[in-house]
GUGU-625992 format. One record per residue (C-alpha): residue in one letter; residue number from 1; y, z, x negated. Coordinates in nm, 3 decimals. Layout:
% residues N
R r   k   north      up    east
R A NUM       Y       Z       X
...
***
This chain:
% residues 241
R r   k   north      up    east
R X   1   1.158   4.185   0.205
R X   2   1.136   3.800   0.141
R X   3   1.437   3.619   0.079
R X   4   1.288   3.296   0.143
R X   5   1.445   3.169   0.454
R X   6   1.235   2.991   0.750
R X   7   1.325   2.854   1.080
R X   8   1.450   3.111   1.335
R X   9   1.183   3.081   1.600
R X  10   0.922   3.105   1.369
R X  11   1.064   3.422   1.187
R X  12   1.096   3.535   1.560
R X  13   0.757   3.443   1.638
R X  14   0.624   3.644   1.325
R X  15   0.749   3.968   1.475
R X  16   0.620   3.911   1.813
R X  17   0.999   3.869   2.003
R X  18   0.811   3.547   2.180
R X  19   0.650   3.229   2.123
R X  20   0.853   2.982   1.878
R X  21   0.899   2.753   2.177
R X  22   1.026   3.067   2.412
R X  23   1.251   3.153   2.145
R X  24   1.404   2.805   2.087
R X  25   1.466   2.793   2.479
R X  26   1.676   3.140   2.419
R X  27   1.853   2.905   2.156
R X  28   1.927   2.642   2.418
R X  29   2.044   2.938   2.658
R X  30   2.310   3.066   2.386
R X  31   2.124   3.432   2.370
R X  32   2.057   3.454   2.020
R X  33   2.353   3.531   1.739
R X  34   2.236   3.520   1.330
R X  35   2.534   3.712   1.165
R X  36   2.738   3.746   1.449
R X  37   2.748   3.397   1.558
R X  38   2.613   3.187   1.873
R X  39   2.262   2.972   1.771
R X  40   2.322   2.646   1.885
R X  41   2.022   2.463   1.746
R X  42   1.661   2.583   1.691
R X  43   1.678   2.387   1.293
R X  44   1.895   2.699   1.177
R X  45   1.700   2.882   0.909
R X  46   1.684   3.309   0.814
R X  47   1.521   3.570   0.685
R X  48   1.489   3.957   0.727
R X  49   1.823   4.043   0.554
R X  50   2.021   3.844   0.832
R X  51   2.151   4.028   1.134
R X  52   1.983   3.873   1.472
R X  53   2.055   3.935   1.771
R X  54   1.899   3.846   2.085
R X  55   2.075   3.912   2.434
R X  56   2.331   4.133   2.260
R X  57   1.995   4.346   2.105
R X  58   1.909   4.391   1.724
R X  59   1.613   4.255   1.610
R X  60   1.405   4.535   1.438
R X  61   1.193   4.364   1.163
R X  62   0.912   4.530   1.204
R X  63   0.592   4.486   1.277
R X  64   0.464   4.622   1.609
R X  65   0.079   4.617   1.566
R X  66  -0.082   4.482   1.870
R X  67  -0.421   4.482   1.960
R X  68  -0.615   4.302   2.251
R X  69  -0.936   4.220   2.397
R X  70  -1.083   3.871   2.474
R X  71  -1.332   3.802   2.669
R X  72  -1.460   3.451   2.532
R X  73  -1.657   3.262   2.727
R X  74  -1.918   3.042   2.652
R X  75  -1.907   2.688   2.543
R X  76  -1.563   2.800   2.331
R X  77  -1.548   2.793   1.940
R X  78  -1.409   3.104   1.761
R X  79  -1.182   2.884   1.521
R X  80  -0.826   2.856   1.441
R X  81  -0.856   2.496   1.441
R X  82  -0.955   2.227   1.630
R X  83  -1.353   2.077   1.545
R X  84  -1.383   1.789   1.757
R X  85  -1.377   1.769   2.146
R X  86  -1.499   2.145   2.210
R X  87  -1.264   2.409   2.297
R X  88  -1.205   2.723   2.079
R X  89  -1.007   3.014   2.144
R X  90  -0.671   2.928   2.113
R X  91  -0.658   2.668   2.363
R X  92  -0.769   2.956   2.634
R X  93  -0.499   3.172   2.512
R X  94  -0.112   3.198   2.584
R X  95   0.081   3.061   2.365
R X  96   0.266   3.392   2.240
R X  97  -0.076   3.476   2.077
R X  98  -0.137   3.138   1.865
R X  99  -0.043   3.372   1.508
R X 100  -0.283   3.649   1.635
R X 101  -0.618   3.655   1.393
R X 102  -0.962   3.759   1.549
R X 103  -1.225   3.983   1.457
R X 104  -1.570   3.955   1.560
R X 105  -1.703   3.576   1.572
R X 106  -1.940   3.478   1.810
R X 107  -2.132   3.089   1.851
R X 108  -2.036   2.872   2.067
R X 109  -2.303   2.936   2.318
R X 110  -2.260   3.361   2.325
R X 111  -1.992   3.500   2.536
R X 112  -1.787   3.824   2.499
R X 113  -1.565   4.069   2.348
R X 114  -1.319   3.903   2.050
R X 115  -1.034   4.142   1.892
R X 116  -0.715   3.990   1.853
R X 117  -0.502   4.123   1.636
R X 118  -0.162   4.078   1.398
R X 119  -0.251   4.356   1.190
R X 120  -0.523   4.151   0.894
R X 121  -0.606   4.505   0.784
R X 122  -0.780   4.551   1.135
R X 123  -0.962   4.266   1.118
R X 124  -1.112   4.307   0.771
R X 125  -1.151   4.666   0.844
R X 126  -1.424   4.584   1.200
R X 127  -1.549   4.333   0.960
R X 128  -1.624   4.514   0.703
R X 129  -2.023   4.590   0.668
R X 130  -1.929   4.924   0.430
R X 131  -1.741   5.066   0.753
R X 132  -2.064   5.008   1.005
R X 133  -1.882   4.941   1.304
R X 134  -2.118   4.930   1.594
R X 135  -2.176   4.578   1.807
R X 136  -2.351   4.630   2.155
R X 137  -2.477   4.316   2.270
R X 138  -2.643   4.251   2.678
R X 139  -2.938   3.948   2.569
R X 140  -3.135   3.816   2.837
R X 141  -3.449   3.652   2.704
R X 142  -3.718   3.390   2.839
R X 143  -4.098   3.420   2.728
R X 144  -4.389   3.661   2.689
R X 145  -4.189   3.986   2.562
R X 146  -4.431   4.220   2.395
R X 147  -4.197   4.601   2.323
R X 148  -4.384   4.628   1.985
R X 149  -4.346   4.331   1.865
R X 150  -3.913   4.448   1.892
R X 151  -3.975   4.768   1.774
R X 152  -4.128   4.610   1.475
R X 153  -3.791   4.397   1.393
R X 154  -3.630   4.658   1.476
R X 155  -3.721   4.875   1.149
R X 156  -3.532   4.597   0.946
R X 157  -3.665   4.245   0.920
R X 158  -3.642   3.914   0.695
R X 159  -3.623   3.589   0.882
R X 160  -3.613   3.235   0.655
R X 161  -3.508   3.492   0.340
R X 162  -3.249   3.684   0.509
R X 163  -3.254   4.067   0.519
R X 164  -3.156   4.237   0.847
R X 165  -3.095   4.576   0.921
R X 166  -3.227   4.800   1.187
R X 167  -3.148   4.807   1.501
R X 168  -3.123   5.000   1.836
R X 169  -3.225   4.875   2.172
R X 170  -3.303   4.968   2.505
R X 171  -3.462   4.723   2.796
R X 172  -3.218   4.722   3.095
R X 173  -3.462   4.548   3.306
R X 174  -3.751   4.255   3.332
R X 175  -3.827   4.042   3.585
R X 176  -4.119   3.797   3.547
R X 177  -4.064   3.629   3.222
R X 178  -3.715   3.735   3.197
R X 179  -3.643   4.044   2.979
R X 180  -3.251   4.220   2.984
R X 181  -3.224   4.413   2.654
R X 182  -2.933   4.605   2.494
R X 183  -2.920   4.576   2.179
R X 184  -2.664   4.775   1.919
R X 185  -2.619   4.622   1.529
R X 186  -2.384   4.795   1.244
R X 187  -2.392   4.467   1.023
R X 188  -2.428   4.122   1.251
R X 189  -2.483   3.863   0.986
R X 190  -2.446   3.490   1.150
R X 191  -2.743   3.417   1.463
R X 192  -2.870   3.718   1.374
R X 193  -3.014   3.842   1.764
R X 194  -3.099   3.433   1.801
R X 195  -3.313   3.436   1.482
R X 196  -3.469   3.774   1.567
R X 197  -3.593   3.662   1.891
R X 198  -3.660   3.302   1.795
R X 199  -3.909   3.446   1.526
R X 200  -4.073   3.620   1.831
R X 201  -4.135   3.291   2.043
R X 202  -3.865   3.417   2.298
R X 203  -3.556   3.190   2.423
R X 204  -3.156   3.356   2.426
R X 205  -3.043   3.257   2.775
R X 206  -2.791   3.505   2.765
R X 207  -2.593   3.684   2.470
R X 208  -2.302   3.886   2.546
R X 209  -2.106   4.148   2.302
R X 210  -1.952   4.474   2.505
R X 211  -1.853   4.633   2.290
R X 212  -1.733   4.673   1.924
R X 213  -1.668   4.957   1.778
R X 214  -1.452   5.179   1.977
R X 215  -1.345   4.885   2.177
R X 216  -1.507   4.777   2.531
R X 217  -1.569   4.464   2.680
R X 218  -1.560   4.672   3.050
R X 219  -1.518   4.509   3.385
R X 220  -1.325   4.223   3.201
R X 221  -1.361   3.828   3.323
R X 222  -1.445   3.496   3.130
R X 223  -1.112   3.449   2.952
R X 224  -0.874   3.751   3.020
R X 225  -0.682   3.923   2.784
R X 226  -0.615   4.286   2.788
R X 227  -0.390   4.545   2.558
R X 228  -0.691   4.795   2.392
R X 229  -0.667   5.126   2.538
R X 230  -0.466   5.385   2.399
R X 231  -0.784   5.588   2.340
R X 232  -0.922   5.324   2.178
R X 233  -0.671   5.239   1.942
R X 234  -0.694   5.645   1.880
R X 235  -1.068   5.661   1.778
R X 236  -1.000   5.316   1.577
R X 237  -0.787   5.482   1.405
R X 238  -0.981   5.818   1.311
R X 239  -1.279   5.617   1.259
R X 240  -1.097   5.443   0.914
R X 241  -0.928   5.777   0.802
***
């Protein structure tokens, strides 16, 4: 355990008993004793050896691992921090979540399942391209689509130098010049389903992740949050043993 000693609410915050600013209202309230004594400002400083105590209950330090769904929309940057006049993800979210990390980046213009997490181990294990998580994506394209010409990128491609893997896809439905297409990746290397169908002549209108991994997008709205699943947490979890 550290022995360095930070502010209260943020050491709070760490282990997920509340956002700092929910905490340091708990301070104003006179709920919170370090070492058997009444908090009366939010500038006292502790660590994991101190005994807290909020509302008469023992802080545990440790780490409950949480795990939740986003459903970004578009026109929102996946970024911790700010870019210019563009939101990103964090300014959608509730404050409580601000020291979650995300897995699963997608542009600014694609909408769709994000992982947020406090566990980093999660995060670099979905990331990982060894552990071949799966990516389901729902892409609606505009132009002359020709099946072949997919099933041909499909096998593995190389766009502008860059090698991409196969591919699975099925076509959900097509209306005129408008083509609905499930797609499912293991790797997902930066615009790779833009570049694929850009180097076919065909326009992205639509691109939407549901799913990743073991983890669905399901019947979930622009910008909600849900806990994962039990059973998907489970088959997370024998999927890295």
């Amino acid at each position: 355990m550290s022995h360095l000693k930070i502010r209260i609410a943020k050491l709070l915050a760490n282990y997920n008993y509340g956002s700092r600013r929910e905490i340091e209202n708990l301070i104003s309230n006179k709920k919170i004793k370090l070492n058997n004594k009444i908090i009366l400002t939010p500038v006292t400083f502790a660590n994991e050896e101190d005994k807290i105590t909020i509302n008469g209950k023992k802080v545990l330090f440790k780490k409950k691992i949480s795990i939740l769904k986003l459903y970004k929309p578009k026109d929102v940057i996946c970024s911790k921090n700010k870019q210019d006049q563009r939101k990103i993800i964090y300014e959608i979210l509730n404050a409580k979540y601000k020291n979650f990390i995300f897995a699963g980046r997608l542009d600014f213009k694609s909408e769709g399942l994000i992982i947020l997490t406090n566990d980093s181990s999660l995060t670099r294990n979905l990331e990982l391209p060894k552990n071949k998580f799966e990516r389901k994506y729902e892409v609606r394209v505009f132009g002359d689509f020709n099946i072949e010409k997919l099933k041909l990128k499909s096998k593995g491609t190389k766009i502008n130098g860059i090698k991409y893997k196969p591919f699975n896809f099925i076509i959900k439905s097509k209306i005129k010049k408008n083509t609905l297409i499930e797609m499912n990746l293991r790797e997902g290397k930066k615009n790779e389903i833009r570049e694929i169908f850009k180097s076919l002549d065909l326009q992205v209108n639509k691109l939407k992740r549901i799913k990743f991994g073991p983890f669905a997008l399901d019947k979930m709205l622009p910008g909600e949050v849900k806990k994962a699943s039990d059973l998907e947490i489970k088959k997370y979890e024998n999927y890295i043993r």
